[in-house]
C-alpha positions as CSV (number, residue, x, y, z in Angstrom):
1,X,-34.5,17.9,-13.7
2,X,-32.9,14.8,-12.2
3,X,-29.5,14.6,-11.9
4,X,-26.7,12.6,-14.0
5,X,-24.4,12.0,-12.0
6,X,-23.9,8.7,-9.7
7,X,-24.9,9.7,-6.2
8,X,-22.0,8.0,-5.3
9,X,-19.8,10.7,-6.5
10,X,-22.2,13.4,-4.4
11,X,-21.4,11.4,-0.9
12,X,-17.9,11.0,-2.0
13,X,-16.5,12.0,1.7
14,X,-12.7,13.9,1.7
15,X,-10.1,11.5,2.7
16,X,-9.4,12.4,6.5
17,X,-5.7,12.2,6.1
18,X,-5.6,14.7,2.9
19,X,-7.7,16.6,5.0
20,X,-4.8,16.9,7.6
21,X,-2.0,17.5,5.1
22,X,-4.2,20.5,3.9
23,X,-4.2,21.9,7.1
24,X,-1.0,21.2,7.8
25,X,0.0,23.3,4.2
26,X,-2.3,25.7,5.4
27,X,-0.6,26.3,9.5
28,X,3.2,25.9,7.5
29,X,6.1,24.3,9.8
30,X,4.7,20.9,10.4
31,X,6.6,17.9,10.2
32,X,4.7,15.6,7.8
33,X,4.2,11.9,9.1
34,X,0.7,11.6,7.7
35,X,1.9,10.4,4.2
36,X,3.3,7.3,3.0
37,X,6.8,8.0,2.1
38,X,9.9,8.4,3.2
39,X,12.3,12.3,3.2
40,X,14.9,10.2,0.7
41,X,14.8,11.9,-2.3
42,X,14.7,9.2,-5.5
43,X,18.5,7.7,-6.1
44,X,20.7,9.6,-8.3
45,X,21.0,6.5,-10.5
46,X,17.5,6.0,-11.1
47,X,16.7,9.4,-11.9
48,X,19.7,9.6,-14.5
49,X,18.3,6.7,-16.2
50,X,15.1,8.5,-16.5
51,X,16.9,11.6,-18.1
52,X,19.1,9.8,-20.3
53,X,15.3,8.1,-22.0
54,X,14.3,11.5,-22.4
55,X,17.4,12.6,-24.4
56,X,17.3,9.7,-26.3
57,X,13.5,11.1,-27.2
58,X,11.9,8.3,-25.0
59,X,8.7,10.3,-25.5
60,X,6.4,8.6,-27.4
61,X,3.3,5.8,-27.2
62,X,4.7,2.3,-26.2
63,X,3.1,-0.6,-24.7
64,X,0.3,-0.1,-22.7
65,X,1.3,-3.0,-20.5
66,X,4.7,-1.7,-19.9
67,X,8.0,-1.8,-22.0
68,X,9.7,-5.3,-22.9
69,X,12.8,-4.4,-20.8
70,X,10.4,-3.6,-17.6
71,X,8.3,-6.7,-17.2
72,X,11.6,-8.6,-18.4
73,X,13.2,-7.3,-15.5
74,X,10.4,-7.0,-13.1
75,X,10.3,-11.6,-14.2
76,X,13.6,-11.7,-13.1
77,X,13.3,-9.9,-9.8
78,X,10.2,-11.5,-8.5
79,X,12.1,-14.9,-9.5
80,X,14.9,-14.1,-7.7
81,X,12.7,-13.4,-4.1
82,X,10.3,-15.9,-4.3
83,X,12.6,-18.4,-6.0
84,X,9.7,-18.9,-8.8
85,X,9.2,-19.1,-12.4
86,X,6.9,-16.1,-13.4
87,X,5.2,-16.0,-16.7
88,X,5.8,-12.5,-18.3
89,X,2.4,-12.8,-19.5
90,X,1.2,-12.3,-16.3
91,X,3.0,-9.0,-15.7
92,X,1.3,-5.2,-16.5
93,X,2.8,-2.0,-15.9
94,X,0.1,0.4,-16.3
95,X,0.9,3.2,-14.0
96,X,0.6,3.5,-10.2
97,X,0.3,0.5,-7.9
98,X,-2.8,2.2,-7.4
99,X,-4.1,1.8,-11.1
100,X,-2.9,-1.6,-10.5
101,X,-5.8,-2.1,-7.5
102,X,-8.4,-0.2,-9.9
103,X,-7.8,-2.7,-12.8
104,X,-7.9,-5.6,-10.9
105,X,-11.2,-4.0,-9.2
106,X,-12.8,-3.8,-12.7
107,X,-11.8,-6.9,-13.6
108,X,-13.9,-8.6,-11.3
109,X,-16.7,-6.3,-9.8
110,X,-20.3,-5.3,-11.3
111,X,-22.9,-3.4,-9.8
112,X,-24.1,-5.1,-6.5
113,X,-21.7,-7.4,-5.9
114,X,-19.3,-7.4,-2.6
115,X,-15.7,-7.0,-1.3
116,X,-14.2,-7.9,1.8
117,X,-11.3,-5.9,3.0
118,X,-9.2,-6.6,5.5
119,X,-8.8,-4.2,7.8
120,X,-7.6,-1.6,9.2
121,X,-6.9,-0.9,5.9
122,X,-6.0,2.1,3.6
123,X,-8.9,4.5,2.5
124,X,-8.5,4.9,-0.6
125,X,-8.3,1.1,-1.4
126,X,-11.9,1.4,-0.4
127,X,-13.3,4.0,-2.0
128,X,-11.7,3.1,-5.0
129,X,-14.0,-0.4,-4.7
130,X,-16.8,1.7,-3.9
131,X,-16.1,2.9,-7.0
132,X,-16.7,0.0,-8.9
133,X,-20.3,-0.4,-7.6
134,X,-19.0,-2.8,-4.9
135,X,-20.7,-2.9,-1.1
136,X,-17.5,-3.2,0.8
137,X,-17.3,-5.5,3.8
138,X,-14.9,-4.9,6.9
139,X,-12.9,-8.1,8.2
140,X,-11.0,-6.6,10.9
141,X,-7.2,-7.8,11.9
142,X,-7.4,-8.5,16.0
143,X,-4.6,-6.8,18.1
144,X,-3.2,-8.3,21.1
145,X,-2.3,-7.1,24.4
146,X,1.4,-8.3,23.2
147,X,0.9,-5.5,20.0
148,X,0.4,-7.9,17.3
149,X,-2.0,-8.0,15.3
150,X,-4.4,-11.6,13.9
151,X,-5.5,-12.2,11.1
152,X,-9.5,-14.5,11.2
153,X,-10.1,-16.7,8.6
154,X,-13.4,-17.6,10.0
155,X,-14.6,-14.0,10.3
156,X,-13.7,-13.5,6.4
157,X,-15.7,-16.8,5.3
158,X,-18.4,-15.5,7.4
159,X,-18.8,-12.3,5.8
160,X,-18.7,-13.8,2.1
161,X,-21.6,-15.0,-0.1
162,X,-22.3,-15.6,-3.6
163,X,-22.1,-11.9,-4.5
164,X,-18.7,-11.5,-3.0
165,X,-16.5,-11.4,-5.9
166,X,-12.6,-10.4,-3.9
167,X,-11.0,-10.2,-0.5
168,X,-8.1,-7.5,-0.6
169,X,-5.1,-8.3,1.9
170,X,-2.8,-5.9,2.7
171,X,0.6,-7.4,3.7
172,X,2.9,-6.3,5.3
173,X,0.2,-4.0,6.4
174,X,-0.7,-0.3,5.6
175,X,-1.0,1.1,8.7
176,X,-0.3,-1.8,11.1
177,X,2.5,-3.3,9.7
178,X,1.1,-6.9,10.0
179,X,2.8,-9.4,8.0
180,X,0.5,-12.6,7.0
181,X,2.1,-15.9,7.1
182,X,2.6,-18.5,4.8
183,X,0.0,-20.4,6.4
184,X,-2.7,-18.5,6.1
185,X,-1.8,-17.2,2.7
186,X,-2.1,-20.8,1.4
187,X,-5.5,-21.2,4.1
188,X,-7.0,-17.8,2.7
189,X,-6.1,-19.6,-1.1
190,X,-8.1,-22.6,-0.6
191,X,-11.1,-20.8,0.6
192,X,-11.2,-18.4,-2.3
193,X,-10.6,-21.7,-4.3
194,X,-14.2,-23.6,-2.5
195,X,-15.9,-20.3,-1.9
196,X,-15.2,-19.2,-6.1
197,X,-13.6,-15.3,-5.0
198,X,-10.4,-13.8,-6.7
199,X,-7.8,-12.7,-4.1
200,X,-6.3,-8.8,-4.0
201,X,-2.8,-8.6,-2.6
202,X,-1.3,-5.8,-1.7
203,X,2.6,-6.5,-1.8
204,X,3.5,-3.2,-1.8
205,X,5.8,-3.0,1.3
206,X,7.2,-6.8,1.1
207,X,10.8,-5.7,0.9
208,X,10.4,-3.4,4.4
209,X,10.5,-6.2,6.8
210,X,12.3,-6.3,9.7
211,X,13.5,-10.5,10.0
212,X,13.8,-11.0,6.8
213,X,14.8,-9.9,3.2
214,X,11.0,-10.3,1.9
215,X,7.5,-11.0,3.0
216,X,5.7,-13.7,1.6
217,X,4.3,-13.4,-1.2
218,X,0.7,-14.9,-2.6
219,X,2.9,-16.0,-5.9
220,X,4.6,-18.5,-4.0
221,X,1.5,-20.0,-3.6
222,X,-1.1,-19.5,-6.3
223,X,-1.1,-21.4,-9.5
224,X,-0.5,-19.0,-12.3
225,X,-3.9,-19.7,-13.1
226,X,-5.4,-19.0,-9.7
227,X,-7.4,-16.0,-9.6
228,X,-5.1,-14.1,-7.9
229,X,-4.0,-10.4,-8.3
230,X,-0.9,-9.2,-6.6
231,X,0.1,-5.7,-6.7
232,X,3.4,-4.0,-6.0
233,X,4.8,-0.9,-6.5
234,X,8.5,1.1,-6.6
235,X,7.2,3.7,-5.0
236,X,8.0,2.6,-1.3
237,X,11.4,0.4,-2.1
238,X,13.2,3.1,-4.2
239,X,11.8,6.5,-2.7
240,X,9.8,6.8,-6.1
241,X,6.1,7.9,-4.8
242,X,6.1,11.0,-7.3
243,X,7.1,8.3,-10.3
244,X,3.8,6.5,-10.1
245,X,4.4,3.1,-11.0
246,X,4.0,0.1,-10.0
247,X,3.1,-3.7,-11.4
248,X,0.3,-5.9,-11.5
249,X,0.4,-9.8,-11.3
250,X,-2.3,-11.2,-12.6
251,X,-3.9,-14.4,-14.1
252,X,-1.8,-15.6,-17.8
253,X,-5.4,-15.9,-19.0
254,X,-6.2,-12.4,-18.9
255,X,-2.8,-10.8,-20.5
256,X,-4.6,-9.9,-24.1
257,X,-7.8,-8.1,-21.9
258,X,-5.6,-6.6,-18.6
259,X,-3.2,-5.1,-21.9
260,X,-6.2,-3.6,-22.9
261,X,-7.7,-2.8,-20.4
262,X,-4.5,-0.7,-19.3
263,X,-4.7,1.0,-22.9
264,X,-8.4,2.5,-22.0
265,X,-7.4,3.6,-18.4
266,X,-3.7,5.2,-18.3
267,X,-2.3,4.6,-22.3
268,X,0.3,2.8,-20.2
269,X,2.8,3.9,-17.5
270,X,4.9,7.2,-18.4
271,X,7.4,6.2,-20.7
272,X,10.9,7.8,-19.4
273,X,9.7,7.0,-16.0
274,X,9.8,2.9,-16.6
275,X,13.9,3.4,-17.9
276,X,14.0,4.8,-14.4
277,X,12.1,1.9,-12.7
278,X,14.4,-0.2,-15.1
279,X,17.7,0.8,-13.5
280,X,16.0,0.3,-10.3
281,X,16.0,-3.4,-10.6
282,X,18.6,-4.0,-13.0
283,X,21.4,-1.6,-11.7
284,X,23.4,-3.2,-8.1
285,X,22.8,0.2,-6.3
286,X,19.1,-0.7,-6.5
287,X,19.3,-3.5,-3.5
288,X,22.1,-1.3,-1.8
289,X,19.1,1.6,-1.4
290,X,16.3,-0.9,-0.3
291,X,18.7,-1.9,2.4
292,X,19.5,1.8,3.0
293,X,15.3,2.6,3.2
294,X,14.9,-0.5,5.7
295,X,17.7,0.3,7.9
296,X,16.2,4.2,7.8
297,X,12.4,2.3,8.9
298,X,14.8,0.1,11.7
299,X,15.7,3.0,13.1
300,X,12.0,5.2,12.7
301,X,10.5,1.9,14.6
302,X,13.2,2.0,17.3
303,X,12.8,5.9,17.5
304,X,8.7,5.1,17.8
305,X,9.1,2.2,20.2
306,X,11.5,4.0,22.9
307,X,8.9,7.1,22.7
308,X,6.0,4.7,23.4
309,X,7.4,2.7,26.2
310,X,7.7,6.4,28.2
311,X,4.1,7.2,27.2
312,X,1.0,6.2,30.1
313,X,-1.3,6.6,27.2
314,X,0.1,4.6,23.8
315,X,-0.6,0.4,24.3
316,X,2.3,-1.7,23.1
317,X,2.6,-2.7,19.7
318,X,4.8,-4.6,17.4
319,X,5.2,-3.5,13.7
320,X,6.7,-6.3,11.5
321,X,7.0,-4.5,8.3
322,X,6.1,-1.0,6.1
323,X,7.0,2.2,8.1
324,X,4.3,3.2,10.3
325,X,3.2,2.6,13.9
326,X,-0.6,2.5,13.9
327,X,-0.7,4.0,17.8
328,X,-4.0,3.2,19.8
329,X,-4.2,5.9,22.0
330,X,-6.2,5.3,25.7
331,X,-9.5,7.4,25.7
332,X,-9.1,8.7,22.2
333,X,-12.8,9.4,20.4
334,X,-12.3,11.2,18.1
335,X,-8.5,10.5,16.2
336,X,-9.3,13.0,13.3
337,X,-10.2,15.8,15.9
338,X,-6.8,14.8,17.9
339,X,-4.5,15.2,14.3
340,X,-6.3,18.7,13.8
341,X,-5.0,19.6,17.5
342,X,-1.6,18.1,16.4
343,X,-0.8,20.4,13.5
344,X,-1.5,23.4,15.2
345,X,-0.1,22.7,18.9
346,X,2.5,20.2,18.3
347,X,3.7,21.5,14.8
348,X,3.4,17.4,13.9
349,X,0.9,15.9,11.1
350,X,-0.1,12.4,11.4
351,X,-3.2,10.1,10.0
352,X,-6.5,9.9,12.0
353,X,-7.5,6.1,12.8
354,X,-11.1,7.1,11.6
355,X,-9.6,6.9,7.9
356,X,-8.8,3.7,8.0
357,X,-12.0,1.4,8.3
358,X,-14.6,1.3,11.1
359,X,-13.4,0.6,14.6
360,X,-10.5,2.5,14.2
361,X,-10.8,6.0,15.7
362,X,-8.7,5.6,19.0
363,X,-5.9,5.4,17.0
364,X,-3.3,7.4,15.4
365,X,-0.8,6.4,12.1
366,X,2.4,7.3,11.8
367,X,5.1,7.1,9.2
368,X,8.7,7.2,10.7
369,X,10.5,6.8,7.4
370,X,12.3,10.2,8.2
371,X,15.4,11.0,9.0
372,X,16.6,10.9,12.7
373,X,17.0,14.3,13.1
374,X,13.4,15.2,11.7
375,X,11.8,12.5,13.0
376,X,12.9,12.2,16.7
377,X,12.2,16.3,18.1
378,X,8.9,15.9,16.1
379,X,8.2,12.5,18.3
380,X,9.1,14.6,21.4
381,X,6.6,17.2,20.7
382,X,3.9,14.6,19.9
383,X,4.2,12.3,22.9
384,X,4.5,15.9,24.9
385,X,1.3,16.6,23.7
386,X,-0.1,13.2,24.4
């Protein structure tokens, strides 16, 4: 009897870093800095906001593309720190920034056709255009012996052909914290504009920079007609992982199909838990906690830095935004075999390179939006073990 189900979904391999944080449930003690979040619990304020829709019975069906108040205020922010003039039209709230990627993924991929990531790049962003029927394609960022990481337009164009439908950007990055520049935002633009491919940016981190207030952003750019996808999220800028949403900035042209779209995937984002994304833009405290969470990464990266300079074996880098430092470690093989050794004889959890796109498995992420005092003895016992 042959089988039904998409050999896709046979091969589907365990993500390496879950893999870790099992282990690391399993061993018990372990300071986590193999997931993408900070140890801030979600503002008081937001979380009130939040309760006070679910007394007022904020329980029921809304819009699948996010309530009125949300994308209103979601207009106004993104106007305010990119100084533009955003159609509303253009804004869906389905869920997680991760739906977010999914949608835009189904918008534009069949069966055969091609992606081309830039990378190192987050795993599931992958396997999630895997998904989709899409043969993904590795660009890969070049680091420096200064730390800093390059980003190749050339290698990009070179891997793209009439089946490549998308090339996902990650900025600032997730793990490296590269930020890409105006420049090659607008360079990136007109080749997707010759070659006839949508651009996916990941925005998701914009507002944990370290020289400015924001990154910059592909809608400063891109015509509102471009076909350009940006995706953001609140879980990073207001401690809201658990909350799962996020936003989706898409095309005006496909508002009517993305609003469906978002109806047949998710019913549209939690209801109670958009009043709580609502006070976090709307409500002062919200900017007062994203400066808060930034000056908690400042400290992480300082924290990260210091411990590397001491180390013979870490090479220099230089993280420009998000919270991790994505550590290339000298004579490292095999990075998912070295997190294993970590939980268990350093009492530390961290993400194997290997997760995060070919080329990648002499490295090591880290995320050091912790606290001080959790974050610096679990550095200690890490670099020990180094």
């Amino acid at each position: 009897m042959s089988d039904p189900v998409r050999p896709f979904l046979r091969e589907l391999a365990v993500n390496p870093i879950g893999e870790i944080a099992l282990l690391a449930w399993q061993e018990g003690a372990v300071t986590p800095l193999y997931f993408g979040e900070s140890d801030f619990v979600t503002p008081a304020f937001i979380r009130d906001a939040a309760k006070r829709a679910l007394d007022d019975g904020k329980t029921f069906y809304t819009y699948a593309n996010g309530i009125a108040e949300l994308r209103a205020a979601i207009k106004t922010y993104t106007d305010r720190l990119y100084d533009v003039d955003l159609d509303p039209a253009r804004i869906t709230v389905p869920g997680s920034a991760m739906l977010s990627v999914v949608m835009a993924l189904q918008c534009l991929i069949a069966t055969g056709d091609n992606i081309v990531i830039v990378s190192p790049v987050w795993p599931n962003i992958v396997m999630a255009a895997q998904a989709t029927g899409a043969e993904v394609r590795f660009a890969p960022l070049a680091c420096g012996p200064d730390g800093r990481w390059r980003f190749d337009l050339d290698a990009v164009d070179a891997l793209c052909d009439a089946r490549t439908k998308a090339v996902f950007v990650c900025s600032p990055g997730n793990p490296t914290g590269w930020i890409m520049r105006r420049a090659e935002q607008e360079n990136l633009l007109a080749l997707a504009r010759d070659r006839g491919f949508a651009i996916l940016a990941d925005e998701v981190y914009a507002r944990i920079v370290y020289d400015s207030d924001v990154a910059p952003s592909f809608l400063e750019v891109a015509s509102a007609e471009d076909p350009v996808f940006v995706i953001n999220s609140f879980s990073k800028n207001w401690a809201m992982t658990g909350w799962r949403i996020g936003w989706l900035t898409a095309p005006a042209s496909l508002y009517t199909p993305l609003q469906t779209l978002a109806g047949v995937d998710n019913t549209g984002a939690t209801v109670f838990a958009q009043y709580g994304a609502l006070a976090a833009l709307t409500d002062p405290r919200g900017e007062s906690f994203i400066a808060e969470m930034r000056e908690r990464c400042r400290r992480g990266r300082a924290l990260i830095d210091a411990a590397a300079q001491r180390s013979n074996r870490v090479k220099p880098l230089r993280i420009e935004g998000a919270f991790y430092a994505f550590l290339e470690i000298e004579g490292l093989t095999d990075s998912r075999a070295l997190a294993r050794r970590l939980v268990t004889e350093a009492k530390v959890g961290v993400a194997p390179g290997a997760a995060f796109g070919p080329g990648n498995d002499s490295f090591i992420r880290l995320c050091f939006a912790l606290d001080e005092k959790t974050l610096a003895p679990a550095l200690d016992r890490l670099f020990s073990a180094l």
